[in-house]
LUMFIBA-782825 format. One line per field, with one value per residue (C-alpha): residue in three letters; x, y, z; residue number from 1; chain. Coordinates in nm, 2 decimals. Example, Ala and Ser with C-alpha at 12.3 -4.5 7.8 and 13.67 -1.06 7.14 Angstrom:
! LUMFIBA-782825
res ALA SER
x 1.23 1.37
y -0.45 -0.11
z 0.78 0.71
n 1 2
chain A A
! end
This chain:
! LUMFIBA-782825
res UNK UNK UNK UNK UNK UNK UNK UNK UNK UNK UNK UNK UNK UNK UNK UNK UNK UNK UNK UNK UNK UNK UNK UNK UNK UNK UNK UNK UNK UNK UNK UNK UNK UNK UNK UNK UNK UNK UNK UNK UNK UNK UNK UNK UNK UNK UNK UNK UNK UNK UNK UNK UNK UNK UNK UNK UNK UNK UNK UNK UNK UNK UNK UNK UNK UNK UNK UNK UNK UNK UNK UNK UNK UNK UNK UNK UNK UNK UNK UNK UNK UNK UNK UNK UNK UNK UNK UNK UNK UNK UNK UNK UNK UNK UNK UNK UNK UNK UNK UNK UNK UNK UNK UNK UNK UNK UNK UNK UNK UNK UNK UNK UNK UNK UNK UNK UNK UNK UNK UNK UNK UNK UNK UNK UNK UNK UNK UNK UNK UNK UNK UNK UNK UNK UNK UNK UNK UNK UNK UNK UNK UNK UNK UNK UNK UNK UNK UNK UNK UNK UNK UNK UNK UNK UNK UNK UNK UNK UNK UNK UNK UNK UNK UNK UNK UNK UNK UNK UNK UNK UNK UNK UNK UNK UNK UNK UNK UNK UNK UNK UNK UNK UNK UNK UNK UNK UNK UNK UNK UNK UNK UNK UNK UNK UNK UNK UNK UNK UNK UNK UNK UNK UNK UNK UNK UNK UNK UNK UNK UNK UNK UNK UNK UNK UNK UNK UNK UNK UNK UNK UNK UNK UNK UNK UNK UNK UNK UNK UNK UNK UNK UNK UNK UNK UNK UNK UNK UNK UNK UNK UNK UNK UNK UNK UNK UNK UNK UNK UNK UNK UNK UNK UNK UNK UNK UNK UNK UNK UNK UNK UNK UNK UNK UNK UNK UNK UNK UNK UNK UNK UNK UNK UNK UNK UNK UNK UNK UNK UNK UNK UNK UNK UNK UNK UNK UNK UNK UNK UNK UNK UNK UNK UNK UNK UNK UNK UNK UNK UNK UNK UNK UNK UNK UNK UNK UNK UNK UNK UNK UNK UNK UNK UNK UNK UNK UNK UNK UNK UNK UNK UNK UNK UNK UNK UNK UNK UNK UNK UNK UNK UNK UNK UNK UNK UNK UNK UNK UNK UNK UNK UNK UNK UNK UNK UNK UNK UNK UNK UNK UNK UNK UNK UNK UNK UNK UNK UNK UNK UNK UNK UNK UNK UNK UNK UNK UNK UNK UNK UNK UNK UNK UNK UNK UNK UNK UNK UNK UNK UNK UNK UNK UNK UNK UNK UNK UNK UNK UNK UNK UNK UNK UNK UNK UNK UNK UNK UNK UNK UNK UNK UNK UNK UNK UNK UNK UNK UNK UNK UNK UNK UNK UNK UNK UNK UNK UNK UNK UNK UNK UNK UNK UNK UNK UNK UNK UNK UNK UNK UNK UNK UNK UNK UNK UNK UNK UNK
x 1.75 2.14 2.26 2.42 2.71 2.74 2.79 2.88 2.59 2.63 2.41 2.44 2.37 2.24 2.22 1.95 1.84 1.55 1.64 1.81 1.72 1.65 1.85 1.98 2.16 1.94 2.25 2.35 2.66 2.72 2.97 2.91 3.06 2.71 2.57 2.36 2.03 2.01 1.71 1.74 1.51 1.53 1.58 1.21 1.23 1.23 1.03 0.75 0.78 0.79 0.62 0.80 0.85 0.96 1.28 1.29 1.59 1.84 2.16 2.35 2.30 2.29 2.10 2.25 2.44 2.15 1.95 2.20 2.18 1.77 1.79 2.09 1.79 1.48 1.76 1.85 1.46 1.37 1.70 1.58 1.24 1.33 1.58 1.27 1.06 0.93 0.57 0.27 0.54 0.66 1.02 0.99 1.20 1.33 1.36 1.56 1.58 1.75 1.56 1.89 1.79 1.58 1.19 1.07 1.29 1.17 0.77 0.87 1.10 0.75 0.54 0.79 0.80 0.43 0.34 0.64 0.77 0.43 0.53 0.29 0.42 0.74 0.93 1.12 1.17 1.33 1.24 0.89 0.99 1.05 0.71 0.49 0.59 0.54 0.22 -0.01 0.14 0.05 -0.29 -0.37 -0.35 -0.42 -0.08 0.10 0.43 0.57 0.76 1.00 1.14 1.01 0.83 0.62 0.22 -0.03 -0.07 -0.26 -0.29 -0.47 -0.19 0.06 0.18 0.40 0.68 0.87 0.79 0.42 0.55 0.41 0.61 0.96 0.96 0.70 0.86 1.24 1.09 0.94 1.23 1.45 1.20 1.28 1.65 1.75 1.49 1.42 1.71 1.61 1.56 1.72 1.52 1.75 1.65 1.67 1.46 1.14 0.85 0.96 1.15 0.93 0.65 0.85 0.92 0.54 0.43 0.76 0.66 0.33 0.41 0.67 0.43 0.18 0.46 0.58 0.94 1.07 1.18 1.47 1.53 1.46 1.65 1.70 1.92 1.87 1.91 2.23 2.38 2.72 2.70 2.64 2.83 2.59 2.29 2.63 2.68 2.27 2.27 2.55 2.36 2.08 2.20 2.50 2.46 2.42 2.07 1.91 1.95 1.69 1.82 1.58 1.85 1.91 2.19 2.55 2.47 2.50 2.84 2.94 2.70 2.88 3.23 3.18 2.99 3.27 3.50 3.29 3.38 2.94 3.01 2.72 2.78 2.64 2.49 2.33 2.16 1.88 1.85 1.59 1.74 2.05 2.14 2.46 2.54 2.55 2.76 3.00 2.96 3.07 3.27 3.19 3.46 3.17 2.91 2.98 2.74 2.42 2.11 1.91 1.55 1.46 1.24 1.55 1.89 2.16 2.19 1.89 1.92 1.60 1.65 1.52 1.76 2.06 1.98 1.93 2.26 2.46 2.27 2.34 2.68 2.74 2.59 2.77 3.08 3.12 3.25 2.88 2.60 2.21 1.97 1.65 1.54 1.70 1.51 1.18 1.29 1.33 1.00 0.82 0.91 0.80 0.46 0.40 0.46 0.23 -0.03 0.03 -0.03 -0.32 -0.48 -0.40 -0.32 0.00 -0.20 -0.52 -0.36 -0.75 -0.72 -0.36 -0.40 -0.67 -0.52 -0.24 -0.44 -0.38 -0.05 0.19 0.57 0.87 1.09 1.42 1.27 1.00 0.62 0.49 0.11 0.03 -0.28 -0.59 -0.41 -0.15 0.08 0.28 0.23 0.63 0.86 1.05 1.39 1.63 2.01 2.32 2.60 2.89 3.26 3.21 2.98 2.70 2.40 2.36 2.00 1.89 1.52 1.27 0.90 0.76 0.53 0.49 0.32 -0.03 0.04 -0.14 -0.10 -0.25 -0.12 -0.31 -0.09 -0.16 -0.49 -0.58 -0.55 -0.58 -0.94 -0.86 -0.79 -0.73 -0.94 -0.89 -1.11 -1.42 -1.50 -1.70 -1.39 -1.09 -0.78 -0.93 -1.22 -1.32 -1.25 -1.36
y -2.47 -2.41 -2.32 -2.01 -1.91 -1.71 -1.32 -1.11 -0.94 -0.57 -0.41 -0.07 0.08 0.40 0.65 0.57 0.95 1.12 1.20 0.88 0.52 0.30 -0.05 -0.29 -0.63 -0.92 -1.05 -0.66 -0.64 -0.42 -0.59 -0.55 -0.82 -0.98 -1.29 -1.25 -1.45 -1.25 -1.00 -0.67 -0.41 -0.16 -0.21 -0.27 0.10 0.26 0.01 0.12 0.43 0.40 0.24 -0.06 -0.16 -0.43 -0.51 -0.84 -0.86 -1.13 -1.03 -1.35 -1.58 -1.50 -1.22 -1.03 -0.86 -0.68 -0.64 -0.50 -0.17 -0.19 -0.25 0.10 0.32 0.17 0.31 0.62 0.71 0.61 0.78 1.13 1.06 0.96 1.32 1.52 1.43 1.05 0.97 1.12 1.23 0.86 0.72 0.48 0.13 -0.11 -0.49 -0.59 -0.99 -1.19 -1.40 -1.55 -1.58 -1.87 -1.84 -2.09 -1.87 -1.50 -1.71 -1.78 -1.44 -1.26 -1.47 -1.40 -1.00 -0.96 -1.24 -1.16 -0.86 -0.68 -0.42 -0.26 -0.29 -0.48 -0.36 -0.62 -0.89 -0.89 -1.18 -1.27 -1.65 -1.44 -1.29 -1.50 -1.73 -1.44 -1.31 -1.61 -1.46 -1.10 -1.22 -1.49 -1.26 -0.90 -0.75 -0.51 -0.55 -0.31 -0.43 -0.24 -0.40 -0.42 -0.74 -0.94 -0.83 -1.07 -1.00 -0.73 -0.82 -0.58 -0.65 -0.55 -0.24 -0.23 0.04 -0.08 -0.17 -0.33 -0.51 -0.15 0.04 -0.14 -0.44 -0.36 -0.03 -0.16 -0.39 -0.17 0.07 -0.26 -0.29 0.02 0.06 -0.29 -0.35 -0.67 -0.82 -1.15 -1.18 -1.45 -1.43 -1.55 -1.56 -1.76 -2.04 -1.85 -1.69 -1.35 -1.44 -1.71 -1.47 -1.18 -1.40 -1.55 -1.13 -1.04 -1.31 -1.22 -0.85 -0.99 -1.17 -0.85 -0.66 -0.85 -0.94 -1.29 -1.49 -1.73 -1.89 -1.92 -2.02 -2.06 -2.17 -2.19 -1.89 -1.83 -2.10 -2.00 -2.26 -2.04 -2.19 -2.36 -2.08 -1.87 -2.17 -2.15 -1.78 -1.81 -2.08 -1.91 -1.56 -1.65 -1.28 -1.17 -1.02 -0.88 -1.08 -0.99 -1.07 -1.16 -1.37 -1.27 -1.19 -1.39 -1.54 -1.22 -1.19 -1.50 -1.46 -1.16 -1.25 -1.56 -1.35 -1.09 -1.40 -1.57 -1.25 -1.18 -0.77 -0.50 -0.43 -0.74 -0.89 -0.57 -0.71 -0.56 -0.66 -0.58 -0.67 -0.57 -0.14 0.06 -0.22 -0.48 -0.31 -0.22 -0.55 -0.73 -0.50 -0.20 -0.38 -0.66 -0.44 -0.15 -0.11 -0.29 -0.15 -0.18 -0.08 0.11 0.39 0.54 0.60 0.79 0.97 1.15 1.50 1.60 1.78 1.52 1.28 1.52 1.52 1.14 1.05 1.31 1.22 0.84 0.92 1.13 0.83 0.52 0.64 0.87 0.53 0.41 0.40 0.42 0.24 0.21 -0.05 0.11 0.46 0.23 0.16 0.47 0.58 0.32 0.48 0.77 0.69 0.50 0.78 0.97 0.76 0.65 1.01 1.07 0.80 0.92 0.55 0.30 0.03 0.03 -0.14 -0.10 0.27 0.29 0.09 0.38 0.67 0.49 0.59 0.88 0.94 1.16 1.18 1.41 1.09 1.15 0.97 1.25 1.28 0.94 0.87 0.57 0.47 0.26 -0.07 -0.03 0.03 0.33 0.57 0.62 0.74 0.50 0.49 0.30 0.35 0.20 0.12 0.42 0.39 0.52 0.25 0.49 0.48 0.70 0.81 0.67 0.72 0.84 0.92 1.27 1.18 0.95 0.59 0.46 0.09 -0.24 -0.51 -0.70 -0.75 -0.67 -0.91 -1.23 -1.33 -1.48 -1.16 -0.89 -0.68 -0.66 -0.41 -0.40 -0.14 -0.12 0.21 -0.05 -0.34 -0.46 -0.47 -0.54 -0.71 -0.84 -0.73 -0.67 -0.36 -0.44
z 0.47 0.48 0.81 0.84 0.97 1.35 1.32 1.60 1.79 1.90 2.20 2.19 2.56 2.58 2.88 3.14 3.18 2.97 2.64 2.57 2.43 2.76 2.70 2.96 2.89 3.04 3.22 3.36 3.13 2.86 2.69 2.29 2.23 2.45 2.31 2.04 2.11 2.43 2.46 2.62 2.83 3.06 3.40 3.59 3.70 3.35 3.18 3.47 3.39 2.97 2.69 2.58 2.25 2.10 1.81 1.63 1.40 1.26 1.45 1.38 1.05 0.70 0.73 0.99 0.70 0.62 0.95 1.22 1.00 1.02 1.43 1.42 1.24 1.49 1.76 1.65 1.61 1.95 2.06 1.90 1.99 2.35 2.34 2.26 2.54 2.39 2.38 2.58 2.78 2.82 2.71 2.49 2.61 2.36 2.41 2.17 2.01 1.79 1.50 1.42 1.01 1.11 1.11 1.43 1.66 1.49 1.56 1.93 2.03 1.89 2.12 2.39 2.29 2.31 2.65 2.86 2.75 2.76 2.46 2.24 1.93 1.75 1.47 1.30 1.06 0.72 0.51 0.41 0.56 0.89 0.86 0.76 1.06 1.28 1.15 1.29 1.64 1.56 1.42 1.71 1.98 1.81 1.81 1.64 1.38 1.19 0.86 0.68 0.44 0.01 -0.02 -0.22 -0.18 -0.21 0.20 0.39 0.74 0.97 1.26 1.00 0.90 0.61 0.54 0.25 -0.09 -0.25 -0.61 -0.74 -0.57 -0.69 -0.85 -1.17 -1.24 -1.23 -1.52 -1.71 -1.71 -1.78 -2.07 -2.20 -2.17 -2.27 -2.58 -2.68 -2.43 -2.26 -1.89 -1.61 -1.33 -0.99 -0.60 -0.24 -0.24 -0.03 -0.05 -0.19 -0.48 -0.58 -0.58 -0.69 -0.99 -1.05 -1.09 -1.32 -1.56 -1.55 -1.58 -1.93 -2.10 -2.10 -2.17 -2.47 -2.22 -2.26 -1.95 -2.10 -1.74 -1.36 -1.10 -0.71 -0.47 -0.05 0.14 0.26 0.01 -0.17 -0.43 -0.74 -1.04 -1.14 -1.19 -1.33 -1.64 -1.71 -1.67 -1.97 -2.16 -2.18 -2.24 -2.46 -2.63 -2.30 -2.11 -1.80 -1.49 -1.22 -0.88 -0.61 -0.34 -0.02 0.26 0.19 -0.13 -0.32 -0.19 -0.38 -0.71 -0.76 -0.72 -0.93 -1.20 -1.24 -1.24 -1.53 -1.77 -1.70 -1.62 -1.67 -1.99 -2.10 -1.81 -1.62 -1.28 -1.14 -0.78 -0.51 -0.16 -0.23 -0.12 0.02 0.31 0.07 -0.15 0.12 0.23 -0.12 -0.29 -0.50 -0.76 -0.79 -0.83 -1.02 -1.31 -1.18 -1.04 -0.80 -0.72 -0.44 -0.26 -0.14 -0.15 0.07 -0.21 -0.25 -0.12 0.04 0.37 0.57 0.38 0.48 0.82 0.82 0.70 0.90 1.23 1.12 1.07 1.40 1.57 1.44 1.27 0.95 0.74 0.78 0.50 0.54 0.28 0.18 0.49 0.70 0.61 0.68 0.95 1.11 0.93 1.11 1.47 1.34 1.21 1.52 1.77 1.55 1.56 1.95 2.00 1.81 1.97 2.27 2.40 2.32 2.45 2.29 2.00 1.83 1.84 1.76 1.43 1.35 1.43 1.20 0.91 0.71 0.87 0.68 0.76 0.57 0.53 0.37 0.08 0.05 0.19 0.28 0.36 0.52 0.30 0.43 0.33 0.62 0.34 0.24 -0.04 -0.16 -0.41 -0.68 -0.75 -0.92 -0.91 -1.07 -0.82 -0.88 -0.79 -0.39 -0.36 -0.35 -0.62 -0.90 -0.93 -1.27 -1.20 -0.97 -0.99 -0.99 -0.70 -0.44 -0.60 -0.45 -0.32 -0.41 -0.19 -0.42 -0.77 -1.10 -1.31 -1.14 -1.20 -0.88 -0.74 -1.04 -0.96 -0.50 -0.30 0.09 0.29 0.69 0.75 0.62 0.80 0.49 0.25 0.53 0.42 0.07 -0.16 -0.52 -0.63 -1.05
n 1 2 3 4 5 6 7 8 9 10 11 12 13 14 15 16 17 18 19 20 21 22 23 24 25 26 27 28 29 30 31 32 33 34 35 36 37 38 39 40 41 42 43 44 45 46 47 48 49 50 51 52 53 54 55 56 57 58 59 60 61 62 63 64 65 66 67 68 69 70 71 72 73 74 75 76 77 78 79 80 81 82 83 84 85 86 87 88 89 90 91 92 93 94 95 96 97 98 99 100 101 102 103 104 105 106 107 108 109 110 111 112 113 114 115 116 117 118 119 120 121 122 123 124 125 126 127 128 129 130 131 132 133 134 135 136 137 138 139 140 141 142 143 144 145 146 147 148 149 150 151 152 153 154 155 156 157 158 159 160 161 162 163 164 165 166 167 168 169 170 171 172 173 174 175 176 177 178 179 180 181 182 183 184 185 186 187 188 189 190 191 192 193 194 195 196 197 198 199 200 201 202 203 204 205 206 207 208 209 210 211 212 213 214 215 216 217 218 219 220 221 222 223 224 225 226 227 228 229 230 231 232 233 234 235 236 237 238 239 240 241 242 243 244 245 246 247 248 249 250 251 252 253 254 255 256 257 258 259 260 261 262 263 264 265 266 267 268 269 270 271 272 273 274 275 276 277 278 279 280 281 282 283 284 285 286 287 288 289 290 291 292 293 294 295 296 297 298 299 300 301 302 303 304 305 306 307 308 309 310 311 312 313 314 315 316 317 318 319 320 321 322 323 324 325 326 327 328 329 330 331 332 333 334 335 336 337 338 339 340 341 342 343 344 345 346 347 348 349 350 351 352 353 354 355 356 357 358 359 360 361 362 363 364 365 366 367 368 369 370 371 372 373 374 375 376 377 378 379 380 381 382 383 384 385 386 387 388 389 390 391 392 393 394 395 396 397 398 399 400 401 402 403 404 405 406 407 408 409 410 411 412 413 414 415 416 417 418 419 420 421 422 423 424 425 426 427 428 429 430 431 432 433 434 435 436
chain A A A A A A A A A A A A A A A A A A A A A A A A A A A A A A A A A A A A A A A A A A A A A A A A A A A A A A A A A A A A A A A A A A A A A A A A A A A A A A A A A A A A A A A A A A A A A A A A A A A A A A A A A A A A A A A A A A A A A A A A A A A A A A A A A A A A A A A A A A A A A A A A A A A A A A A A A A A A A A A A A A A A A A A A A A A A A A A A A A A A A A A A A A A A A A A A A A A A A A A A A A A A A A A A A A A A A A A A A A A A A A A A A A A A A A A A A A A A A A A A A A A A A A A A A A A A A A A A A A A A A A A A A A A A A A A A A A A A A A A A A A A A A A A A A A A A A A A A A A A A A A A A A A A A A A A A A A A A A A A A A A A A A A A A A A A A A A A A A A A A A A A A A A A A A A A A A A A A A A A A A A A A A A A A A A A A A A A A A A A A A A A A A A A A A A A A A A A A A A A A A A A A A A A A A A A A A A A A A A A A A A A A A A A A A A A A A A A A
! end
């Protein structure tokens, strides 16, 4: 894998009374300029006195230009939480650590959250690399992650709850409605060399050849890697009359695949892109001018105008500065604090992990996405959207469902998996069993 660059790791330090988010530099400073691979908690007093939690986010690397926004949202929610009296009367204490975009250090920060740290339950990760090297963790010693970020199915882990995306829930109906809107058009299909976009891919061209689509190309290149003019010259061989290009890659390497593609004369009005990791940070991040035109497909967007979603991007704004944008895993995110406190408080308990995972179930929250429920699967019931990219660097809603969709972990195009579901409330059908 390509090493990636350093980024600069921010520890935001909030007040030590009751009503705010419990954090503490492991070397007493709080410098935000810390370094990043250093963990945080609450001083021994308050982490006596609260329920510790832990978050497990790339703060440096490649991907950190996604996940610093994901570890703002987990602290806002534990902030508002903490403000209205936290949880069973507890506040709850963050411990805070940085995967640094590289999978053996998010597998031993994990081991590190849940045997030293003592917290009940970790939010984190981005990447499917990141999580499926943290998941034999969770599983070995019967833990609790929550995961908020669209992935690739084909998993349901009991120690896992999952608040983004199945494959049904965004990446089947962007292609359909690519389908539709761009008849007969060819499709490129692009990513990071992992286990999401290689999988992502293996149910799109399953999903085309039902479908009648045609897949004229596939191609991939390391995470983090920059070296895109060569994918760019097949992407134009292939498509010489132009066609959809469906975008799987992951933190810096869209920043170059777009520039170069805007500088290879391959705009939207030939070459739409359809991508699924990147939202509002990323755009910021590379440059409305590059991405103007394209879509992307998410659950939600900042602009979507429920209540909940108004008071979610002003809080967000009042927090971390008015020239900041929420996104879909960020909204996850904060959803995930959410349904946890529920279900902490149901079960009366936030260390009986047993009783935690089932008060879990059935779970509804007003997300600024809409209603979720979290289903028996430990995944989500959500909304879809898709949205093309506008000049404020905002997304125009080009569709959304009428209701919320029903996930499946597992996928009914690929035939190794097409006829399973995923059923937690039954012992007898558990993570993986024949539903037809």
């Amino acid at each position: 894998m390509t090493r990636p660059f350093k980024r600069r790791d921010f520890l935001l330090m909030g007040s030590a009374v009751a009503g705010s988010l419990l954090i503490k530099s492991c070397g007493g400073t709080s410098d935000s300029t810390s370094s990043p691979s250093a963990s945080t908690s609450a001083s021994p007093v308050a982490a006596g006195d609260g329920i510790k939690v832990g978050i497990l986010h790339s703060l440096s690397g490649t991907m950190a230009i996604s996940e610093k926004s994901v570890v703002d949202a987990e602290e806002m929610a534990i902030e508002e939480i903490n403000a209205a009296g936290g949880v069973l009367g507890k506040q709850i204490v963050a411990v805070k650590e940085d995967g640094n975009s590289d999978w053996p250090t998010f597998a031993e920060k994990a081991k590190k959250l849940i045997d030293q740290d003592k917290v009940v339950t970790v939010f984190g990760c981005w990447t499917s690399a990141s999580r499926k090297a943290v998941l034999p963790v969770f599983e070995s010693k019967n833990h609790m992650l929550w995961y908020p970020v669209q992935y690739e199915g084909q998993e349901c882990s009991k120690n896992v709850f999952y608040t983004g995306a199945a494959p049904n829930q965004q990446i089947e109906p962007s292609v359909d409605w690519l389908l539709e809107k761009y008849k007969g058009k060819p499709f490129f299909l692009i990513g990071s060399d992992y286990v999401f976009p290689r999988t992502a891919n293996t149910i799109i061209k399953a999903q085309l050849a039902a479908k009648g689509g045609k897949v004229v190309g596939e191609d991939y290149i390391p995470l983090g890697g920059t070296e895109v003019t060569a994918i760019i010259s097949k992407i134009k061989t292939a498509m010489p009359n132009g066609g959809v290009i469906y975008n799987s890659l992951n933190g810096d390497s869209n920043v170059a695949f777009f520039k170069q593609l805007q500088g290879a004369g391959l705009g939207p009005d030939k070459y739409p892109s359809m991508s699924v990791s990147i939202a509002e940070e990323e755009v910021k991040a590379i440059g409305v001018e590059y991405l103007k035109g394209h879509f992307a497909a998410w659950n939600y967007f900042q602009t979507v105008t429920t209540p909940a979603s108004v008071k979610f991007v002003e809080a967000f704004k009042k927090k971390y500065g008015a020239e900041r944008v929420v996104n879909d895993p960020m909204e996850c995110a904060y959803n995930a604090v959410y349904l946890w406190k529920q279900s902490v408080e149901k079960a009366k308990t936030a260390d009986d992990l047993d009783k935690v995972r089932a008060a879990a179930l059935g779970q509804t929250f007003e997300a600024p996405q809409g209603k979720i429920t979290m289903e028996n699967s430990h995944h989500l019931s959500k909304f879809v959207r898709i949205g093309e990219v506008g000049e404020d660097g905002l997304f125009k809603i080009a569709y959304e469902s009428k209701a919320a969709v029903k996930p499946l972990p597992w996928n009914q195009f690929v035939k190794d998996t097409k006829g399973f579901g995923c059923d937690w409330s039954d012992p007898k059908k558990g993570g993986k069993y024949k539903i037809s």
